[in-house]
N, C-alpha and C positions, 0 to 999 in steps of 0.2 A: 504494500500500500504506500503511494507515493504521497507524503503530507506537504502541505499548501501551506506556504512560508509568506504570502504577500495574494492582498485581494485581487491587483491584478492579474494572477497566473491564473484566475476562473474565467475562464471562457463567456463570452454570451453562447445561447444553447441555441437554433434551433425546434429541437424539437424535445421531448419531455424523455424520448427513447435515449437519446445525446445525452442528456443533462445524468441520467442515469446509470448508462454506461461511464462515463464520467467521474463521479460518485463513484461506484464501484471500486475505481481503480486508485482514486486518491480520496482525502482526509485532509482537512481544517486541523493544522499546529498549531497544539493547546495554547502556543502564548498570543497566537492571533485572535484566537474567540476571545481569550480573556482580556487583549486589550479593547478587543470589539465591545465588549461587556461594558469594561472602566470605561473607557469615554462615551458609552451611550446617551444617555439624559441628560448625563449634566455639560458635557462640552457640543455641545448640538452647534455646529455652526451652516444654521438657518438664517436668511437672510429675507428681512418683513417688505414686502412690497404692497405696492396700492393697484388695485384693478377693478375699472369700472365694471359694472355688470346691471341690466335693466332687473328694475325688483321684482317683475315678475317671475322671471329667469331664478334669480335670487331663492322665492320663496318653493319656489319649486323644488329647488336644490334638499334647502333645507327640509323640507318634508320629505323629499324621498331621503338624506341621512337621517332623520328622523325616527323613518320605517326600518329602518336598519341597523338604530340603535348605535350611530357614529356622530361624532360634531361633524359639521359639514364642513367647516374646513381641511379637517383630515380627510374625508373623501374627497376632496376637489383634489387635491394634495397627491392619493393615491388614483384616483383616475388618468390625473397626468404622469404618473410615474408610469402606469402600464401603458400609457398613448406614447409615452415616450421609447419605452421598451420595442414598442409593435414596430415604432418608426424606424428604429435603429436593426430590428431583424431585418426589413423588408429592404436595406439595403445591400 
């Protein structure tokens, strides 16, 4: 099992059969998770921006994280992390 020293040596996947062959053959070095862990919450370097949005749009948002039991910021947050994700496979 070859262990994973640096987050860049994880590949983006294709496809879930990839990412698991993948897996298979390598492993996350313990001191990587655990410094993934220490700087999680508290050194967050997020950066606050301003962006318009029509309120109807808005409350829409929020009701559908609402139904889902998320702040809607955190889903806007993680919608664009996977739109981001999708864009970057399909190159």
């Amino acid at each position: 099992m070859n262990p994973i020293m640096n987050w860049e040596d994880v590949p983006l996947f294709d496809s879930e059969e990839s990412e698991a062959a993948f897996w298979a053959e390598n492993r996350i070095e313990v001191r990587l998770m655990e410094s993934a862990v220490a700087t999680g919450a508290g050194v967050s370097e997020s950066v606050t921006i301003t962006l318009r949005i029509d309120p109807r749009m808005l409350a829409r948002i929020k009701r559908l994280a609402r139904s889902r039991y998320l702040n809607y910021q955190s889903m806007i947050k993680q919608w664009l992390s996977e739109r981001m994700e999708q864009e970057l496979r399909e190159r």
